[in-house]
SENUSE-386440 format. One record per residue (C-alpha): residue in one letter; x, y, z. Coordinates in steps of 0.05 Angstrom, whole numbers, always signed. Example, Ala and Ser with C-alpha at 12.3 -4.5 7.8 and 13.67 -1.06 7.14 Angstrom:
BEGIN
["a", [+246, -90, +156]],
["s", [+273, -21, +143]],
END
This chain:
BEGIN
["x", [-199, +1170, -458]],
["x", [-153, +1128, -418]],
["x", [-137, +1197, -384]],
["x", [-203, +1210, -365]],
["x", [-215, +1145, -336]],
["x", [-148, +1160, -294]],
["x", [-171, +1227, -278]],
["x", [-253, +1213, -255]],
["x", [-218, +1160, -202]],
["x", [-165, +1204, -182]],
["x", [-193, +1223, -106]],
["x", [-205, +1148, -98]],
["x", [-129, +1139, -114]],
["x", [-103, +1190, -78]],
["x", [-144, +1163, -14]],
["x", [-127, +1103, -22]],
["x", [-48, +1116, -21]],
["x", [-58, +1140, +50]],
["x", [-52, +1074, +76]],
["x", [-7, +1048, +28]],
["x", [+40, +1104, +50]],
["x", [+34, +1098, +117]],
["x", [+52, +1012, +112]],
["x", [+116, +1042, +69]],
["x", [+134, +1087, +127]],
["x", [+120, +1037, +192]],
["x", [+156, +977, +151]],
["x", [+225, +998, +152]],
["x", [+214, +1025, +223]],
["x", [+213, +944, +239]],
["x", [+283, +948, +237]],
["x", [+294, +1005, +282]],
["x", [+245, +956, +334]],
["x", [+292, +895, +314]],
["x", [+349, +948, +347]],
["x", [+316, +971, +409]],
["x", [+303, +894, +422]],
["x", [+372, +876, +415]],
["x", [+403, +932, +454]],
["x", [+354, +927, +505]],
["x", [+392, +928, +575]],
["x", [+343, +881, +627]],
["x", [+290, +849, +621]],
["x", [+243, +892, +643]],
["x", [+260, +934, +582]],
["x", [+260, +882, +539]],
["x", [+191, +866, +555]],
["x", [+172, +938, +541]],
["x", [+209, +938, +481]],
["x", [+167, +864, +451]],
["x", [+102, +909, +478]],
["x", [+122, +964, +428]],
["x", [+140, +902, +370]],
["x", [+66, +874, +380]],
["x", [+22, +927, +381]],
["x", [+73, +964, +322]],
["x", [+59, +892, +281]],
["x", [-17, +900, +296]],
["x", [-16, +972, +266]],
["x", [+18, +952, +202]],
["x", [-28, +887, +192]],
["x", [-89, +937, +200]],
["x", [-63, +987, +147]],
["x", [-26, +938, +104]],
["x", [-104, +904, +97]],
["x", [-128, +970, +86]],
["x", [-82, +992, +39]],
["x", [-95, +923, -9]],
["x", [-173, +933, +1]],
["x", [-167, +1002, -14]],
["x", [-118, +981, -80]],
["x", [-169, +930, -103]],
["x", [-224, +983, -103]],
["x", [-190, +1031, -148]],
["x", [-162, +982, -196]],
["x", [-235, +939, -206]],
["x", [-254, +1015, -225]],
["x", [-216, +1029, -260]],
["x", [-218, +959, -303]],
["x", [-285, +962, -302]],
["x", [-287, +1040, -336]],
["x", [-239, +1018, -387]],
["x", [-277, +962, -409]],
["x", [-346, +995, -409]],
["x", [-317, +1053, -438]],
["x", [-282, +1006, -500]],
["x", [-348, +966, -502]],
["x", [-383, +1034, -512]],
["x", [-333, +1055, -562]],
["x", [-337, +992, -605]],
["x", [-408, +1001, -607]],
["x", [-407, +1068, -629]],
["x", [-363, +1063, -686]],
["x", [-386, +1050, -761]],
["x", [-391, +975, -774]],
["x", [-342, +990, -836]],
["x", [-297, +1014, -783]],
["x", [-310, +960, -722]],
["x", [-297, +905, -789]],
["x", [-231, +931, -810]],
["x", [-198, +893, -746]],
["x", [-219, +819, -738]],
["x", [-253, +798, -669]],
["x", [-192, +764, -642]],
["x", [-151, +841, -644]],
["x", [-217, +867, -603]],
["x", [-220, +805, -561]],
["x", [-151, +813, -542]],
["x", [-157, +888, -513]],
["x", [-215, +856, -472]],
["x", [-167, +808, -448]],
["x", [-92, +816, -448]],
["x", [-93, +897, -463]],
["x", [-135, +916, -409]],
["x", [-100, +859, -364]],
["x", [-21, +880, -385]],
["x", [-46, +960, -372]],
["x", [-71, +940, -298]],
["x", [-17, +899, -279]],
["x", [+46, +936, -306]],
["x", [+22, +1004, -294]],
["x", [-40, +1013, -237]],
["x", [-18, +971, -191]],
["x", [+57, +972, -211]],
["x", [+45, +1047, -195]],
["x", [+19, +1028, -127]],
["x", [+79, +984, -108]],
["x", [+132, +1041, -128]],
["x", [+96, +1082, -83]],
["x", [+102, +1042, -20]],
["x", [+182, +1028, -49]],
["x", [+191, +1099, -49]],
["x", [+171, +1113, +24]],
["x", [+210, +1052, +45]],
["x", [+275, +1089, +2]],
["x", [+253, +1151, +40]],
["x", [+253, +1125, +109]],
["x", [+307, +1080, +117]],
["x", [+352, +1135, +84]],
["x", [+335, +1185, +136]],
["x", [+351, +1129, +181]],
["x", [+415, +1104, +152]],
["x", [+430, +1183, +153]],
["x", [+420, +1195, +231]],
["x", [+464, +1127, +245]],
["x", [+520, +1127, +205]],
["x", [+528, +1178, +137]],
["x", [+592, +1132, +111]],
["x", [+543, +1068, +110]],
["x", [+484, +1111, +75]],
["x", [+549, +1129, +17]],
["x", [+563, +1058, +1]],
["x", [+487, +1040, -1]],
["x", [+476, +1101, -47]],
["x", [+535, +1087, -95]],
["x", [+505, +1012, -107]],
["x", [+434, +1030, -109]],
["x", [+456, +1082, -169]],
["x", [+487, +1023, -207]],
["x", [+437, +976, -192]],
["x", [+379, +1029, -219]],
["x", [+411, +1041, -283]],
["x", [+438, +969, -307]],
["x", [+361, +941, -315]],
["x", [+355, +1000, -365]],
["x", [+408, +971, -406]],
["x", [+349, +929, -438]],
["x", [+293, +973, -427]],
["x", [+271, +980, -501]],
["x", [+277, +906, -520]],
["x", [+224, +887, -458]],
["x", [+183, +942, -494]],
["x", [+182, +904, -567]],
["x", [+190, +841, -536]],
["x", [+120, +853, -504]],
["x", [+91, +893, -566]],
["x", [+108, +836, -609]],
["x", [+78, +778, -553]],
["x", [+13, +816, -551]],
["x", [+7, +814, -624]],
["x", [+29, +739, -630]],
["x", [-31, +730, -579]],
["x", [-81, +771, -627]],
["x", [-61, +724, -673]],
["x", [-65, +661, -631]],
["x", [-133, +686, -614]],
["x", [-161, +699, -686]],
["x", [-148, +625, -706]],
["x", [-177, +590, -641]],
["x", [-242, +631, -656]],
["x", [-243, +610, -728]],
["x", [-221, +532, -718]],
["x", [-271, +529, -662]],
["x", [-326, +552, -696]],
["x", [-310, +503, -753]],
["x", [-310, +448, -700]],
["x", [-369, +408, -734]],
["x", [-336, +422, -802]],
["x", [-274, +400, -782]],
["x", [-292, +333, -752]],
["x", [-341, +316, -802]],
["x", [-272, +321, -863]],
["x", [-241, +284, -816]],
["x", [-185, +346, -811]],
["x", [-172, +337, -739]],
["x", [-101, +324, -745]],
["x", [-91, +375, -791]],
["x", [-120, +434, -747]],
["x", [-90, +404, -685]],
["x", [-19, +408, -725]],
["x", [-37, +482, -742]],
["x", [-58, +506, -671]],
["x", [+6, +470, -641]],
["x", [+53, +511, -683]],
["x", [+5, +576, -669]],
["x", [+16, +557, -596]],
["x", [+87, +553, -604]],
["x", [+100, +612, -634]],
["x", [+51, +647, -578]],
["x", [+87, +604, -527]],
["x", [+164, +636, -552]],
["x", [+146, +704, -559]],
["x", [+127, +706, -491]],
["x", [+184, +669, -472]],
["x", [+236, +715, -504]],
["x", [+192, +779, -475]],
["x", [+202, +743, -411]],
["x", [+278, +729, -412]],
["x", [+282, +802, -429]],
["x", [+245, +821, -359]],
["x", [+285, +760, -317]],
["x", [+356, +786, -345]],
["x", [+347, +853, -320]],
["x", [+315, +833, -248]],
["x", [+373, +786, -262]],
["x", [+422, +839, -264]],
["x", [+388, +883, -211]],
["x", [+402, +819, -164]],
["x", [+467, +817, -173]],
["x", [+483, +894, -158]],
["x", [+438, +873, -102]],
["x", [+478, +815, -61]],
["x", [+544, +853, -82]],
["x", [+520, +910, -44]],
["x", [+500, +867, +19]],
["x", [+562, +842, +22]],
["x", [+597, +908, +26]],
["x", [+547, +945, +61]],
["x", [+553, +884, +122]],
["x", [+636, +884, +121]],
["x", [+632, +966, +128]],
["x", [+588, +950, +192]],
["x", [+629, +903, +219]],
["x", [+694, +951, +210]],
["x", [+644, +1000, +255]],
["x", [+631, +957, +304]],
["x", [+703, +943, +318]],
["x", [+712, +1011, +310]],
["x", [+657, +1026, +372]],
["x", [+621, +1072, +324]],
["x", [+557, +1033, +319]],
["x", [+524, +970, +372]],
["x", [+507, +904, +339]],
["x", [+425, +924, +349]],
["x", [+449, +977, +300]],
["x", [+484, +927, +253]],
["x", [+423, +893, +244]],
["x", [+377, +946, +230]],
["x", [+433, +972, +181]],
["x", [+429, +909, +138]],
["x", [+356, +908, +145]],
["x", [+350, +971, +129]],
["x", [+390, +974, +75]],
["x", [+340, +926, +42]],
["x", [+298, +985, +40]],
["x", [+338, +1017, +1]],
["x", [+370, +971, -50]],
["x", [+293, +928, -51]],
["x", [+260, +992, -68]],
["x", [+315, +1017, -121]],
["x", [+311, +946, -156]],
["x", [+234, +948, -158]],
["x", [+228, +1021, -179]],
["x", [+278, +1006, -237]],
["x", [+241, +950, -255]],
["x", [+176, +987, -248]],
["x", [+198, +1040, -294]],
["x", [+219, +990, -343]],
["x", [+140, +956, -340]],
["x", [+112, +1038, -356]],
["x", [+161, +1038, -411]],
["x", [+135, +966, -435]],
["x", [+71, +986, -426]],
["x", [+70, +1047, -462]],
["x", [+61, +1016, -538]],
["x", [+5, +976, -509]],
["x", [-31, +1032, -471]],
["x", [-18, +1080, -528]],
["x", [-55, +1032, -586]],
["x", [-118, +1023, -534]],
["x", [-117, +1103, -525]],
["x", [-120, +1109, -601]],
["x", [-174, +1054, -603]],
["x", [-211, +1088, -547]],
["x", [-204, +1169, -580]],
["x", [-214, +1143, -654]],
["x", [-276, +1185, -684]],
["x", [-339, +1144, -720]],
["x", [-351, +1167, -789]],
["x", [-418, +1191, -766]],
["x", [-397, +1237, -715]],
["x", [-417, +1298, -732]],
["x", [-461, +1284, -783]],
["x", [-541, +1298, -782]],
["x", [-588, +1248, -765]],
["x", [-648, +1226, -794]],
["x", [-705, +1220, -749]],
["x", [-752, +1212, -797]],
["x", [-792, +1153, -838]],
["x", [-754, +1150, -906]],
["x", [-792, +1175, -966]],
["x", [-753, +1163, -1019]],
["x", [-672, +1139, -1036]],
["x", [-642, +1160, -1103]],
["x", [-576, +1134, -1134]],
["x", [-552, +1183, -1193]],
["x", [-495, +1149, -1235]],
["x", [-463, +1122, -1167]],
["x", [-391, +1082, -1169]],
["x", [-358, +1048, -1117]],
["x", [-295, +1011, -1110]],
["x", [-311, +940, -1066]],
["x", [-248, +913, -1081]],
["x", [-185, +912, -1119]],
["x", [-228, +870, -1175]],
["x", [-301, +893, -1162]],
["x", [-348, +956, -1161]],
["x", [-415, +987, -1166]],
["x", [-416, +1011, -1239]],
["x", [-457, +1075, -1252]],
["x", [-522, +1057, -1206]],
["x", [-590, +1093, -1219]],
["x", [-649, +1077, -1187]],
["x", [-700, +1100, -1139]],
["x", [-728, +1066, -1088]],
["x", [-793, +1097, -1063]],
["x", [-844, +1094, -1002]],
["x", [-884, +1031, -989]],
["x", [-865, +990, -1060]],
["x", [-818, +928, -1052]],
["x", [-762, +923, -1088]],
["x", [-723, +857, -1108]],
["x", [-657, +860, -1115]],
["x", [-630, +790, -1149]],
["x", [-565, +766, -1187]],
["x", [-517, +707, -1194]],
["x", [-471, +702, -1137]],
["x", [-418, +767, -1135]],
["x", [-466, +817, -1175]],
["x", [-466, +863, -1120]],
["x", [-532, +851, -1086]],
["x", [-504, +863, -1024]],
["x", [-458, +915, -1035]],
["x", [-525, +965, -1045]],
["x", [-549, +956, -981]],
["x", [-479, +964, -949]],
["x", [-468, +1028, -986]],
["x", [-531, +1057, -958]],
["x", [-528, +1034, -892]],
["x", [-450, +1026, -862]],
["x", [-399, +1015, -907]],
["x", [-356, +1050, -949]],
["x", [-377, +1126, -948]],
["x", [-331, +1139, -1010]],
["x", [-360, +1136, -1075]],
["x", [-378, +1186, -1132]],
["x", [-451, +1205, -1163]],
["x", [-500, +1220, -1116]],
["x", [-546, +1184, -1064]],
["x", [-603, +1222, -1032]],
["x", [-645, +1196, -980]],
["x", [-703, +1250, -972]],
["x", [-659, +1296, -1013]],
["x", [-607, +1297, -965]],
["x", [-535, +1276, -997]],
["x", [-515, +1209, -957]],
["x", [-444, +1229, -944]],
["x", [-468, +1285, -898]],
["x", [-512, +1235, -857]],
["x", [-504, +1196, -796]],
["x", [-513, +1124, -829]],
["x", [-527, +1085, -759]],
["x", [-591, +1135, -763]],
["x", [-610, +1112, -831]],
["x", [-601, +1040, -794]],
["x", [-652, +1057, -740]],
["x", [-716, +1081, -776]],
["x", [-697, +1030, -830]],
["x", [-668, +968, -805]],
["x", [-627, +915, -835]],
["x", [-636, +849, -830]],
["x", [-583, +801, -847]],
["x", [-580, +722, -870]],
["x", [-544, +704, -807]],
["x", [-583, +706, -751]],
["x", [-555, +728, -680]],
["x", [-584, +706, -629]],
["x", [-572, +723, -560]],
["x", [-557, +669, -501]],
["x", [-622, +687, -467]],
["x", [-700, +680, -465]],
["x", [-743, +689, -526]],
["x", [-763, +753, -498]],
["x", [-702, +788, -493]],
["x", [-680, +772, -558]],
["x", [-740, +802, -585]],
["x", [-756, +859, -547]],
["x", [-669, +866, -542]],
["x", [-674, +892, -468]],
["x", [-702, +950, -486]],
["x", [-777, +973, -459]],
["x", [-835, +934, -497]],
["x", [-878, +895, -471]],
["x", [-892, +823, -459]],
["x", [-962, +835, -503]],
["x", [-927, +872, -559]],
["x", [-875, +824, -565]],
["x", [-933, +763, -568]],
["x", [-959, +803, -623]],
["x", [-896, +811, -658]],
["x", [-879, +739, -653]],
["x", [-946, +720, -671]],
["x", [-929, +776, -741]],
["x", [-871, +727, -756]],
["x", [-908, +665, -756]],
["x", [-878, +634, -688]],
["x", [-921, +650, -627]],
["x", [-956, +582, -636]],
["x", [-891, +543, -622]],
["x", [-867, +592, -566]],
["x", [-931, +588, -532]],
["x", [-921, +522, -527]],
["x", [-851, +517, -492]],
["x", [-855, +503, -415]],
["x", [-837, +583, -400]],
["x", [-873, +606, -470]],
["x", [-838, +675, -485]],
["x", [-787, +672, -419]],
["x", [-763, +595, -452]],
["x", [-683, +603, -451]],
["x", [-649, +601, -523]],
["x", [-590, +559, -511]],
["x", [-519, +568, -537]],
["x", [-527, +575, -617]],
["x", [-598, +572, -603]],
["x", [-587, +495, -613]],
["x", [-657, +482, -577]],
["x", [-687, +514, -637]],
["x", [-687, +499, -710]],
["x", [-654, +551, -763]],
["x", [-722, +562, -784]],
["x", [-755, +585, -713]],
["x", [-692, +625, -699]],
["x", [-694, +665, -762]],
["x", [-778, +678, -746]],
["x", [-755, +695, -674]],
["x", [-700, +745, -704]],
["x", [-764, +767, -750]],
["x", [-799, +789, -705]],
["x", [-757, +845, -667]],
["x", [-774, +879, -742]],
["x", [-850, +877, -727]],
["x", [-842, +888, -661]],
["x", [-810, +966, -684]],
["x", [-858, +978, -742]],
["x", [-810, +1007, -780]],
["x", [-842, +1036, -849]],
["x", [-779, +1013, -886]],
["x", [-725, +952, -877]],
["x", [-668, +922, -927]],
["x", [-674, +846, -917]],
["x", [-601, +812, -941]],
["x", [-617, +753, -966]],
["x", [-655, +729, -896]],
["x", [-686, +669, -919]],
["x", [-611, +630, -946]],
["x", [-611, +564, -919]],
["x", [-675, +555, -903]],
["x", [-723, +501, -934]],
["x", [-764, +529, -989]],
["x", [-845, +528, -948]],
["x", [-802, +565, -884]],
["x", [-779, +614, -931]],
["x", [-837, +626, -976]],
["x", [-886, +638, -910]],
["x", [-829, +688, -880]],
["x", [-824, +727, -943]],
["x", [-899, +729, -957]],
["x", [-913, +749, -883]],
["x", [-863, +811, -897]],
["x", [-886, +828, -966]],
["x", [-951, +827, -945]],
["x", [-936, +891, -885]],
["x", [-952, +960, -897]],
["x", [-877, +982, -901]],
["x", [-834, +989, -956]],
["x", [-775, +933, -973]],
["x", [-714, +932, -1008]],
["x", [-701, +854, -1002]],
["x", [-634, +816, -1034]],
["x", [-666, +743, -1044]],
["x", [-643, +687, -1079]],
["x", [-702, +655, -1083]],
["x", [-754, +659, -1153]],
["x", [-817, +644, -1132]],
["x", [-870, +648, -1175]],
["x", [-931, +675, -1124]],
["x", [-870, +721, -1085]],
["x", [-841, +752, -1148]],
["x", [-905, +780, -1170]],
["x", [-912, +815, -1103]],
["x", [-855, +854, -1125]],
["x", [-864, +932, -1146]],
["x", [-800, +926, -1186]],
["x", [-749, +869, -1193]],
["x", [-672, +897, -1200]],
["x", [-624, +845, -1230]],
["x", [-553, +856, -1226]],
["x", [-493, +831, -1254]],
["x", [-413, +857, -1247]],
["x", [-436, +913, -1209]],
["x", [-487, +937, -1262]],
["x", [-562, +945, -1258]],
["x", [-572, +896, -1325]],
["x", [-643, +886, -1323]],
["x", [-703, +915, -1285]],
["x", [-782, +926, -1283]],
["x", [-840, +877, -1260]],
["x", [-841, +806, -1261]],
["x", [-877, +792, -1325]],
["x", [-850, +849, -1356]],
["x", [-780, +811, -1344]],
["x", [-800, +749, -1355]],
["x", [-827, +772, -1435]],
["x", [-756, +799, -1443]],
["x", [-730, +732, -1438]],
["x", [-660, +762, -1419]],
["x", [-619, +756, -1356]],
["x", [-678, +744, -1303]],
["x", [-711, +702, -1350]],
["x", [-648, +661, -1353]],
["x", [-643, +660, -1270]],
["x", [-713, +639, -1260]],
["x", [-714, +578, -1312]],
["x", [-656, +553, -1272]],
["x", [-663, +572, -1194]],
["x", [-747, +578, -1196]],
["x", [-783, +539, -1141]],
["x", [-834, +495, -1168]],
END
């Protein structure tokens, strides 16, 4: 992928090295102008000569400007492909897949990936270009005035281009292991500030402070070390480099005596020979920031060409009819699984799914929707086997809706309508489904009313109604709800349950909640425990059992 981003803005690179090539090739000619001005005979050619030096200045200015505008153009496109290509990618994937990193790993090829790739290889690439011509030119140069001088310069730029290499694969681990520190760094700011309430409420502010300072630290030397890795080898390259200065201007001086070369040429020897040992030291060291940057290009590359588990798989693009689980395990974890599920969930009944805490409520609607495609029985949706379908297709004609809410930093409109094409009376409707146009309408901008950060100008109530409605809003004949109405108080809940029980679509709902008037809405109630299906039929049928449900609603029924 990262290929193909390099290869659709190739022509724009190439173009824009024209300039950048031409600044390499006029910039070492400044010393050949520094000669003429010095071995200029009169005056009159002297004046001639600072002529040629301003209007030469004026021409490098123009494509030096041209060649950094031109730079900047290529690299903003090339940042900006790579991070609507990753955003694509991330979006694309299975959730089970997008959840098996944490936020902070995706976060930090946003950030310091993307950043690290632009800096250490695009433009790095850019800069040993322009070095290059400068090698080329003042070697041709150095060539036409004096071979000897162009020997020594050659014999000390060899040195100086291989000692940097010396440490070459440390820089590399060095700056593998700082970019993983940072992923780390990362993961626990986003958790400790989103427990900032939390946190000062314990009065644990100390605590987490203490924490994040040794995070920091550790963050803080790992980049140092990667850093002293990087300094000791433009360290090196530094030496070889005023070493080489030194003998380069004592063989010119032995010329000069000799009458093989004028002083103008002396100058625009040890000028020029900048532009050879400069570029020699910065190619080294830009070969060394590829090589760093290869570990950290190569793990975005993989990120970027990884497959979704529904690729190739076939879609379902129509209403669901029927799902059937026959004898169906699944390993959740190292201690829990779905043990030997049967059931069938059919078209426009609503289904109850409830169970102490851990039972495994959850871990049905997961298995049908995007997690964990590895399991033995059979599940059929419409007869088809589920392991042969594209699950984010299952997702869109049957939604899911989950107990935490997202909501977007925007208006009320956009998070229902989710900036795609409905319109403004279709969304009033939907919102007036869920039970919350009455308050919206009231807001100074009614449905264009901004929801601020968190949507902390709304209560948890409203916001889970607003979320609400982007179901009615698609009239989908078929959602899971995942236990939607948690943490709400118990007259929000009951009117946002009723309101969907009481739609012509068919529900598979995990709730908590053992309402008397709700439960009996219920085609068939499903209790689980351990992973097993323990219990299940209607609510009085249940309730005359006097077994596990029975036991659940005596203790969490709302009166």
């Amino acid at each position: 992928m990262i290929k193909r981003i390099y290869k659709k803005n190739r022509y724009k690179f190439l173009l824009s090295l024209i300039p950048v090539v031409i600044v390499g090739v006029m910039a070492p000619l400044r010393s050949y102008i520094m000669q003429l001005l010095i071995d200029s005979s009169n005056y009159r050619e002297l004046l001639e000569k600072c002529l040629i030096a301003v209007v030469f200045s004026i021409g490098v200015f123009i494509f030096e400007w041209a060649g950094k505008r031109s730079q900047a153009i290529v690299v903003r496109d090339i940042e900006k492909d790579l991070r609507n290509q990753l955003m694509h990618k991330l979006f694309y994937i299975s959730a089970n897949q997008f959840e098996k990193k944490g936020l902070a790993y995706y976060l930090s090829k946003f950030t310091t990936d993307i950043k690290i790739i632009l800096d250490s290889e695009v433009n790095n690439v850019y800069g040993m270009i322009m070095q290059f011509a400068f090698l080329v030119v003042a070697v041709i140069y150095l060539l036409w005035v004096e071979p000897f001088i162009l020997l020594i310069v050659a014999a000390v730029s060899i040195v100086q281009f291989g000692v940097p290499n010396i440490l070459k694969k440390k820089i590399g681990s060095s700056t593998k292991e700082y970019t993983e520190a940072l992923e780390v760094y990362l993961d626990g700011i986003k958790s400790d500030l989103g427990g900032h309430k939390v946190i000062r409420t314990f009065d644990a502010v100390k605590q987490i402070l203490g924490k994040q300072e040794k995070l920091s630290d550790f963050v803080c030397r790992k980049n140092e070390y990667a850093s002293q890795m990087l300094y000791w080898a433009q360290a090196l390259a530094s030496l070889v480099n005023n070493g080489a200065f030194l003998i380069v201007l004592t063989s010119c001086m032995f010329f000069v005596m000799a009458g093989r070369i004028t002083l103008g040429e002396v100058v625009a020897i040890t000028n020029m020979m900048n532009f050879v040992l400069t570029p020699c030291k910065t190619i080294a060291n830009g070969m060394i920031q590829l090589k760093a940057v290869e570990k950290v290009k190569a793990e975005l590359a993989a990120l970027l060409e990884q497959e979704s588990e529904n690729d190739n798989k076939e879609n379902i693009n129509e209403k669901i009819r029927e799902i059937c689980l026959d004898h169906v395990n699944q390993k959740i974890s190292e201690s829990f699984s779905l043990d030997n599920l049967t059931l069938t969930f059919e078209k426009g009944k609503k289904y109850a799914i409830v169970g102490k805490s851990g039972s495994g409520k959850s871990s049905i609607i997961k298995l049908l929707t995007e997690y964990g495609a590895d399991y033995t029985g059979r599940v059929l949706i419409n007869g088809q086997e589920l392991s042969g379908l594209n699950k984010e297709s299952i997702m869109h004609v049957s939604p899911v809706c989950y107990q935490q809410t997202y909501i977007f930093n925007d208006t009320i409109f956009n998070n229902v309508a989710l900036y795609q094409n409905y319109s403004k009376d279709e969304v009033i409707e939907a919102l007036r489904k869920a039970g919350i146009y009455d308050t919206v309408q009231r807001l100074p901008e009614g449905i264009d009313e901004k929801i601020q950060e968190n949507g902390k100008n709304f209560s948890g109530g409203e916001l889970q109604r607003i979320a609400l409605a982007r179901l009615f809003l698609r009239n989908k004949a078929m959602t899971f709800l995942d236990e939607i109405t948690s943490g709400l108080d118990n007259a929000t809940a009951f009117e946002i349950e009723k309101r969907l029980l009481d739609e012509d679509m068919t529900i598979i709902n995990i709730t908590h909640r053992y309402n008397n008037a709700l439960m009996q809405k219920y085609s068939e109630i499903i209790v689980m425990d351990t992973g097993k299906i323990v219990e299940r039929g209607k609510f009085d049928e249940l309730m005359e059992k006097k077994g596990e449900f029975f036991y659940l609603y005596k203790i969490l029924s709302e009166k």
